[in-house]
N, C-alpha and C positions, 0 to 999 in steps of 0.2 A: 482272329480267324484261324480256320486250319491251313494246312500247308496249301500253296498253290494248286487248285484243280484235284484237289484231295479231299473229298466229304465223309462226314463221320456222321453217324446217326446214335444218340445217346436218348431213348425214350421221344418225349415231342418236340427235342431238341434238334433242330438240322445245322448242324458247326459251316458256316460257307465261306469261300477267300475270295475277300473285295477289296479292291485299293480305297476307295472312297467313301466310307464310312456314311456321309453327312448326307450323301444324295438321296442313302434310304431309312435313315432312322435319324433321329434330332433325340438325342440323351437326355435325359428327366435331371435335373439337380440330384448331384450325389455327393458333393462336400459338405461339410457343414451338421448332417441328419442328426439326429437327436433320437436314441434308442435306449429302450428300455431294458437293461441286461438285470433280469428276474434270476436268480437261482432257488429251487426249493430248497425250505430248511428242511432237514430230517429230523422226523421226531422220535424219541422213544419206541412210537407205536411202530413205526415206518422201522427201526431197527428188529424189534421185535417180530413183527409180521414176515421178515425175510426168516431169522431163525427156525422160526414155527415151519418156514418150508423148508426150510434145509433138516431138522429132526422126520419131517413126513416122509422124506426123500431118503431118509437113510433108514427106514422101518425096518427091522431086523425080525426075521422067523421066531416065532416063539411054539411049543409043542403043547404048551398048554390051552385052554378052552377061551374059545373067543369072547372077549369085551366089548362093552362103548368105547369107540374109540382106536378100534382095532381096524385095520385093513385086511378087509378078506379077499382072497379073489376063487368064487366059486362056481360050478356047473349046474344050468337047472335046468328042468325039462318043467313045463304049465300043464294042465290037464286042465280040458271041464267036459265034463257027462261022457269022461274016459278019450278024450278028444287033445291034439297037441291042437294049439289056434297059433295065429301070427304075433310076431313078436314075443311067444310066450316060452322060447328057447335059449338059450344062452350057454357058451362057453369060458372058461377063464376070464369070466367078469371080474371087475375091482370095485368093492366101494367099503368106504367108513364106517363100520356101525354107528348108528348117529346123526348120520349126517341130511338122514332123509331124502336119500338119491333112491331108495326101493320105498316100498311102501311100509309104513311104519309095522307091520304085522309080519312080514318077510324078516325085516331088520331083527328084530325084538327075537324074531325064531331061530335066525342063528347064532344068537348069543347063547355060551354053553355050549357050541361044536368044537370039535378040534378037528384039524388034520386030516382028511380021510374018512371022518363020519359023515353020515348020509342020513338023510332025515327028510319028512313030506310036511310040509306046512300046509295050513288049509288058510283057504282066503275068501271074504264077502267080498267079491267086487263092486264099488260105489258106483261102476261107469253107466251108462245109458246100455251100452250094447251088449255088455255082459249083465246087467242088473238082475240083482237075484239068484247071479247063479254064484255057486262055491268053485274055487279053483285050489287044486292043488296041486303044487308043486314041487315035485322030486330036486332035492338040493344037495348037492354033495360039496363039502369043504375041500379048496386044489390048497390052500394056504393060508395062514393068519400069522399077520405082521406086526409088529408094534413100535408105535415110536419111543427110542431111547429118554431118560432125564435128563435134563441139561445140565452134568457136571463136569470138573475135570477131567473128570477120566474120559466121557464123551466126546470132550472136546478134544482130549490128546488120541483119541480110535479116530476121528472122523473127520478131523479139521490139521491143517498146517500149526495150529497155536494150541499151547497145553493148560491155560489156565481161561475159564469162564469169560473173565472180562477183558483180555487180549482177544478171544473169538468175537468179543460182546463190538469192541474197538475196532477191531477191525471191516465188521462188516458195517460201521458207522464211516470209516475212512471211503469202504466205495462206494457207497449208497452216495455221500457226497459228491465222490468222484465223478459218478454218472450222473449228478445232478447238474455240474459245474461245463459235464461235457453235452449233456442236451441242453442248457441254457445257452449257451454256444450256439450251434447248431438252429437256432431258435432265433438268436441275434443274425446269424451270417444270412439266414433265409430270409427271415425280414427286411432284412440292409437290402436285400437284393431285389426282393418283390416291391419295395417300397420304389428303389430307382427304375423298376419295370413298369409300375404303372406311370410312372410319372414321365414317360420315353412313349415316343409316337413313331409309330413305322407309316415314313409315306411312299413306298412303293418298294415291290418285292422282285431280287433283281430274278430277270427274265427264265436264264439257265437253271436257275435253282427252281423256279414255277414251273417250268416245263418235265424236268426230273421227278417233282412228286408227282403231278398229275396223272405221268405215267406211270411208278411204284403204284399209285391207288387205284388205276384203272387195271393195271397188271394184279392186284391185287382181289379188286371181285371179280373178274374174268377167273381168276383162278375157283375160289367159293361157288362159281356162279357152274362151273366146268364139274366141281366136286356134288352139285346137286341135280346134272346133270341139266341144266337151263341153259341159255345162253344171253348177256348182258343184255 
């Protein structure tokens, strides 16, 4: 328990100091348990997959005209029948050519800008509420990024390690690591919820009932004050 006449509150944990233990809770068997300590293996993919985000993360400016595959991040204005509509604005957006986060006719029409060109795409809208009509929208390119190859040299610009498969190794060592430590964490929670159910609270001591009741009564009086009601 906590210190004498000392509460602590950690989420719907209330920490309380009793001498007697037994008179309000009877402990669930907790020697003996039998747990299943799972760690994931990492695979290949599971290495790979982290790379590929660490190459997107480090997408470096290019001045040339944009590709599949390229991160834009660009300004548009929507029109239809010379009209801005909702949602149909946007500033310093990002996305992937490719990736099909815009609509594939948008995507497709910024491929071939670069930097600072401006350009109107026309669009069919398939929706219900715009059906039929065309929109066009004024697009101007803020940036085009691309992600680097995976060699050497990338790996000695971007990384603490200067060769491919020391970067390769490395990010297999923590993938592990964090594998080893949420299987952990995984084991200590279970241990615990297992000896939690298997534990019976027969009666809750009195001081500590009477302290929430009032934190929770103090508590929607307050909400209740904020809405201008009264409990």
């Amino acid at each position: 328990g906590a210190a004498d006449g000392k509460k602590a509150e950690t989420g719907t944990t209330r920490l309380v100091s009793i001498e007697n233990v037994e008179k309000y809770i009877t402990i669930g068997e907790y020697k003996g348990l039998t747990l299943d300590n799972t760690v994931d293996a990492i695979t290949d993919d599971d290495v790979q997959a982290q790379i590929d985000e660490d190459l997107k993360d480090k997408a470096e400016p290019v001045s040339d005209a944009a590709k599949e595959g390229d991160l834009v991040t660009v300004n548009y204005t929507g029109t239809k029948d010379g009209q801005t509509f909702d949602g149909g604005t946007a500033n310093n957006y990002d996305f992937v050519i490719g990736d099909g986060q815009m609509f594939e006719e948008f995507e497709n029409g910024v491929i071939g800008m670069k930097k600072g060109d401006t350009k109107e795409i026309k669009i069919d809208f398939p929706s219900e509420t715009l059906a039929g009509k065309e929109v066009i929208y004024k697009v101007t390119v803020q940036n085009v990024r691309r992600e680097g190859e995976l060699t050497d040299e990338w790996v000695a610009k971007n990384t603490d390690y200067t060769t491919v498969d020391d970067y390769r190794e490395s990010i297999r060592s923590e993938l592990e690591k964090n594998a080893k430590e949420s299987a952990q964490e995984v084991l200590k929670n279970t241990a615990w919820s297992t000896v939690l159910e298997n534990s019976e609270v027969k009666e809750y001591p009195q001081d500590d009932l009477d302290t929430a009741k009032t934190e929770f009564k103090t508590l929607y009086e307050n909400y209740a004050k904020q809405g201008d009601m009264t409990l």
